[in-house]
N, C-alpha and C positions, 0 to 999 in steps of 0.2 A: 381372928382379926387379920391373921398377916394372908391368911388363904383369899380373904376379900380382897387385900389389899393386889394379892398376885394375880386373880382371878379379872379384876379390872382395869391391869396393868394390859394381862391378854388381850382384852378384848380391843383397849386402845389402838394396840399396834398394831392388829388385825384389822381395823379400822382403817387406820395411816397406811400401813399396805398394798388395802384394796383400793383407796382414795388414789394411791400413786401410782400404781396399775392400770385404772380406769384412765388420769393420768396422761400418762405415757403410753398407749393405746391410741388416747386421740390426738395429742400431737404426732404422734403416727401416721395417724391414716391423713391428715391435714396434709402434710408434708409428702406423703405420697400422692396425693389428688393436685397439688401442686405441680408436682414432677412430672406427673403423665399430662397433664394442662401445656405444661412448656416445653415438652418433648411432642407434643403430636403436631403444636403449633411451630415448632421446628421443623420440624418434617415436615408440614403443610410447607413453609416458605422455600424449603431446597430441594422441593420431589422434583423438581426437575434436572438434578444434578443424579438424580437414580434412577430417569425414566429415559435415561437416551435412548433412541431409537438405535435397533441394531443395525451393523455396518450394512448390512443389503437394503437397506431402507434406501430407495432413490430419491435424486435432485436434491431438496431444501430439506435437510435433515433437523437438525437440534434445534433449529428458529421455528423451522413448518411444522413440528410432530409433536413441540411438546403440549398443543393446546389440553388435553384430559389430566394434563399433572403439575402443571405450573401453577405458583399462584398467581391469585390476580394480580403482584406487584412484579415479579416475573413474567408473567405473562401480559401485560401492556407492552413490555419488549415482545412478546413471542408472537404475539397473536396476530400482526402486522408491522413485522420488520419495514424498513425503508423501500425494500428492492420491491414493495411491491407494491409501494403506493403510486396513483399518477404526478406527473410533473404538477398538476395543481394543487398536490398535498405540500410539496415541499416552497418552503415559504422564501420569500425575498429577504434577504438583510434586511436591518436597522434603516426603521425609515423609507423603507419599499412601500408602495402604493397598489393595494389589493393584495388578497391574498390572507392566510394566517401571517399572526404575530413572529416578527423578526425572530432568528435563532434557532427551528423548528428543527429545520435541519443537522444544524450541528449538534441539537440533544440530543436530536436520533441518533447520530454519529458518535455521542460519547458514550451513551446507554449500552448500543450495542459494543464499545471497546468493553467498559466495564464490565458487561456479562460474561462476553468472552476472557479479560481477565481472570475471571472467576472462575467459570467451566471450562475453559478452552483448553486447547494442548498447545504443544509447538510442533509444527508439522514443515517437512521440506517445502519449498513455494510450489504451487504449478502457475505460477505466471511469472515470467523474468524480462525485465526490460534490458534487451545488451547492446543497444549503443544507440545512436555513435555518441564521441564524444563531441562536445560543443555541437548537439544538435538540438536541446531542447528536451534532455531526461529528467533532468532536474524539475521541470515544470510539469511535463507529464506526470511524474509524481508526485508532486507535490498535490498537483490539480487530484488526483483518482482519490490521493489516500483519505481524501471527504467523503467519499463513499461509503457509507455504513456498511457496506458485505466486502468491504478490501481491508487485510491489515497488512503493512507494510514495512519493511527495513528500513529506516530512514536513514542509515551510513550504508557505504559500498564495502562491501566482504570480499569483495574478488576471491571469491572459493576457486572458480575455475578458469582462472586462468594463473593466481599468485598461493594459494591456499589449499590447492589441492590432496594436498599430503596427508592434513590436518582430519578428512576423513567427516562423511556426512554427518556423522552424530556431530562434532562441531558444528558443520552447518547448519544443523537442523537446531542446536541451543543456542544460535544466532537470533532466529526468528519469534516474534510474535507470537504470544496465544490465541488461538484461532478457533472460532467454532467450524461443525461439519459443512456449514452453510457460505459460510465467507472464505474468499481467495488471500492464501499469502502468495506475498510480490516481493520481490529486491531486484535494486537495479544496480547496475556497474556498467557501466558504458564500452570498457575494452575489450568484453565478450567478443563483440561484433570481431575485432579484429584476433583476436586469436586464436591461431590453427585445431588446438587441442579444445576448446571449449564445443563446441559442439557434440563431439563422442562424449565428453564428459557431461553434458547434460543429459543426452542422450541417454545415457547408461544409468542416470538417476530413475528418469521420465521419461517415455518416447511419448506421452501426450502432453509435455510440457507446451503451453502457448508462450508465445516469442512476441516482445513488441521491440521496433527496432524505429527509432528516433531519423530524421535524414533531412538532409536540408544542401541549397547548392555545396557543392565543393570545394569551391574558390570561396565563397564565404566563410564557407564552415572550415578552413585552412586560415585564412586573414583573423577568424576570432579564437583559432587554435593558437596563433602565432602573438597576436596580443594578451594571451594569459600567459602565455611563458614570459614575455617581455616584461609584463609585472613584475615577475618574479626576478627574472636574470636580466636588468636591463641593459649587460654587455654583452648579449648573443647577437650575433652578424646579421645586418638588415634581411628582410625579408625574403628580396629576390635572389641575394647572393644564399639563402638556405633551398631556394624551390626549386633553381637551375643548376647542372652542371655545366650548362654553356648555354648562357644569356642571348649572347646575340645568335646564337644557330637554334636558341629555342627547344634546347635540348633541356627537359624538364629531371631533374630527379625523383625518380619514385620512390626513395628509400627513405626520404626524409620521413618522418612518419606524420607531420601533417599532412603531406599530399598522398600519402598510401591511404589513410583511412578514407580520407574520399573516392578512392576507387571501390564503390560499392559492390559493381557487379561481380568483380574477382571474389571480394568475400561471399558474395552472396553462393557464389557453385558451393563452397566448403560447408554452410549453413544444410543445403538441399541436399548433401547426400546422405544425411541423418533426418532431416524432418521434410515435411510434407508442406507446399508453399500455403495450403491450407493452415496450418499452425503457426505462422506466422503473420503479423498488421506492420506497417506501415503509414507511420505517423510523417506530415508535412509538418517541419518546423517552420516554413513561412504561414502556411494558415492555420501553424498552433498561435500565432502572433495577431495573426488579422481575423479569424475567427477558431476562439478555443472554447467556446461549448459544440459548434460541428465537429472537430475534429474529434473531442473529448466524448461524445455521441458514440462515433463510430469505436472509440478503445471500447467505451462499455458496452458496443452488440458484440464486439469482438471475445470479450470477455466472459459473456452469456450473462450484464448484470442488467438488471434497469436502470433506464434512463436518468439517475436523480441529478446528473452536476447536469446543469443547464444554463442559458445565457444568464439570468437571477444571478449566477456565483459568480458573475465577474466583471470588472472594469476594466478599461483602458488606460496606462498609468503614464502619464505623458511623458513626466521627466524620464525613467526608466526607460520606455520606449515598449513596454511589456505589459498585456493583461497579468491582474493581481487577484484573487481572490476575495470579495466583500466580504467586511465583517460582519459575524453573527451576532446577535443583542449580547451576547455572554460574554466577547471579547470585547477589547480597548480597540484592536486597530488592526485594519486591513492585511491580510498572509500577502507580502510579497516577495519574489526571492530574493535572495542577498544579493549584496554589493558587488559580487563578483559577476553577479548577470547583468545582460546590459551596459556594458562598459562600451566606449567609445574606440570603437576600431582604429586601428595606425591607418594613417593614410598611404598607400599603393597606388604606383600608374597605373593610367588606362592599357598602356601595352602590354604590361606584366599579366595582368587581367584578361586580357584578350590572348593571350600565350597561354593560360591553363585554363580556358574556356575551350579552347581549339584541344589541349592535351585529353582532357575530361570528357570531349563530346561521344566517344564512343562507346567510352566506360557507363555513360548516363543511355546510352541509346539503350544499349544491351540488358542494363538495369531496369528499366523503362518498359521493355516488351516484356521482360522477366516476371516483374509482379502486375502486369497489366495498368498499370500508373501512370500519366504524365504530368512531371511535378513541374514541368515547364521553366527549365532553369536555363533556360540559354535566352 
C-alpha cells in the first residue's frame, strides 16, 4: 500500500516537473523573440548613427550618404536635406500666397538641429564672422543661422582676441553639434580689429572663410558712439571724443570708434595670413535695403544653397530693419533686439563732413582692395 502510495507520489512530481519545464522553456523563447524583435527594430531606427560615411567620403557626408542605412524616419531628414531643395520648396510664412504650407522651412531647420543634436559632434567653426562692430553681425546672423546646414554660436567667445589662453578644446566645447555636412559659425565682431587674431585663426584653419560686416565709417562711428552713450551718459560729446583739434580738423585715430572705421589699415593685417579669396564682404546698407541679395551672396560665399530668400523677410518700419517672418510654429516675427536700431544723437553737418574728408582715403584704398564700391561718400 505505502509503495503505491510512493510510487504515485513519483510520478506526480515528475509530472509537475516536466509541466514546469515545458513551462519555463516557453516563456523563454517568447521573451527572447521579443528581445531580438526590439533590438533589430532598434537598430533599424539608429543605423545611421553606425553607418557614417568614412572621413575621405567628399562634400555632403552624413546627410548625402546615409541613404542605404537610415530609416525611413531618419531618412525623410537624410534623403533631401534643405540645402538642396529649390527656392520653390521652401515655403513663405503664415499666410503667404502660393507655395507649400507656412513653416516648411523652419521644420527643416529644426529637424536637421535635432539630428544633429543627436549625431553630431562639436567641431571648431570653419566659418567666422569678425567684424566690424556696429556693422550689421548681429543680423547677419541672425538672418544665416535659419539655414538648415549652418549651426551657430549665438553668444561672442572672443577666443581670439580675449580667450586665447583657454586653449581650442575650450573653444571647440563652445560650439554646436554639428553634422559632417553643416557649417559651424561664431561671430565676435572685434576680430577685425585685433592685431593677433588673424595668426591665431590662422594657425587653427588656414581655410577658415572670413565674413566681415562694413558699412560707412562716420555712421558706423555715430552708432558706435550712441551705444556707449546708453550706457555711460556722462562721456564727452561726440566731436570733442573724434577730434584732437576741432577747428584745424585734426581727427583722432586712437579713439577706437574712429580706428575701427579705418578698414583698409586692418584689412593689410587680415591678407598677410589669408587669401582675399577667403574672405566676403557684407554691405550693411544693402543688408538694410535688401537682405535676401546680400544674404544670397553670404550663402554662394559659404558654398550653401540658396534657401533664405526674399519669402524670410520684411521691412519693419518702426525699427527701421528687415525682421525675419514668422514660421506657422512660431507666435511672432525674429527681430533683433532693442539695442538695434536705436536713434542716433544728432551730429553737425561739419563734423560729418570733417571725417568723410579724414576717411576718404582709407575707403578708396579699401575699395580697390576687395574690388567693392560701397559708395559711401
Amino acid at each position: 500500500m505505502a509503495h503505491r502510495f510512493l510510487s504515485s507520489t513519483n510520478r506526480s512530481s515528475t509530472r509537475f516537473a516536466f509541466i514546469f519545464t515545458v513551462s519555463l522553456s516557453c516563456t523563454y523563447l517568447c521573451y527572447t523573440i521579443l528581445f531580438c524583435r526590439g533590438t533589430v527594430m532598434s537598430n533599424q531606427a539608429y543605423e545611421g548613427r553606425r553607418c557614417s560615411p568614412s572621413k575621405n567620403a567628399g562634400g555632403k557626408k552624413l546627410l548625402g550618404k546615409l541613404d542605404n542605412c537610415a530609416s525611413p524616419g531618419v531618412r525623410s531628414v537624410v534623403e533631401e536635406p534643405a540645402a538642396r531643395r529649390g527656392p520653390s520648396e521652401v515655403s513663405e510664412p503664415s499666410g503667404a500666397p502660393g507655395g507649400p504650407a507656412g513653416g516648411q522651412w523652419a521644420d527643416v531647420k529644426f529637424r536637421n538641429m535635432s539630428v544633429a543634436q543627436r549625431y553630431g559632434d562639436k567641431k571648431l567653426p570653419n566659418a567666422l564672422i569678425v567684424g566690424v562692430k556696429k556693422g550689421g553681425t548681429r543680423a547677419v546672423l541672425e538672418f544665416i543661422r535659419i539655414h538648415p546646414d549652418v549651426r551657430a554660436l549665438g553668444t561672442e567667445p572672443h577666443f581670439f582676441d580675449r580667450n586665447y589662453d583657454r586653449g581650442l578644446d575650450w573653444y571647440r566645447g563652445l560650439m554646436p553639434r554639428t553634422l559632417d555636412s553643416q557649417i559651424t559659425l561664431e561671430k565676435t565682431p572685434s576680430y577685425f580689429v585685433t592685431r593677433e587674431a588673424p595668426r591665431r585663426i590662422s594657425s587653427m584653419s588656414r581655410e577658415t572663410k572670413l565674413i566681415v560686416v562694413v558699412r560707412n565709417p562716420v555712421t558706423r562711428a555715430i552708432s558706435d558712439y550712441t551705444q556707449t552713450l546708453s550706457k555711460k551718459p556722462d562721456i564727452p560729446a561726440f566731436d570733442q571724443l573724434a577730434f584732437k583739434n576741432r577747428s584745424l580738423g585734426v581727427v583722432d585715430a586712437s579713439w577706437n570708434a574712429i580706428r575701427i572705421g579705418m578698414y583698409a589699415l586692418h584689412l593689410d593685417n587680415w591678407l598677410q595670413h589669408f587669401r582675399l579669396s577667403q574672405m566676403h564682404f557684407v554691405s550693411g546698407e544693402r543688408l538694410i535695403t535688401d537682405p535676401a541679395g546680400e544674404m544670397g551672396r553670404v550663402q554662394d560665399f559659404l558654398g550653401l544653397k540658396r534657401i533664405i530668400t526674399d519669402k524670410h523677410f520684411y521691412f519693419n518700419r518702426t525699427k527701421g530693419f528687415p525682421c525675419l517672418k514668422k514660421p506657422e510654429s512660431s507666435g511672432q516675427p525674429r527681430c533683433l533686439g532693442k539695442s538695434k536700431g536705436r536713434t542716433h544723437v544728432q551730429i553737425e553737418r561739419e563734423v560729418i563732413e570733417q571725417l568723410q574728408e579724414f576717411y576718404r582715403p582709407f575707403n578708396v584704398k579699401f575699395f580697390e582692395t576687395v574690388g567693392q564700391d560701397f559708395k559711401w561718400d
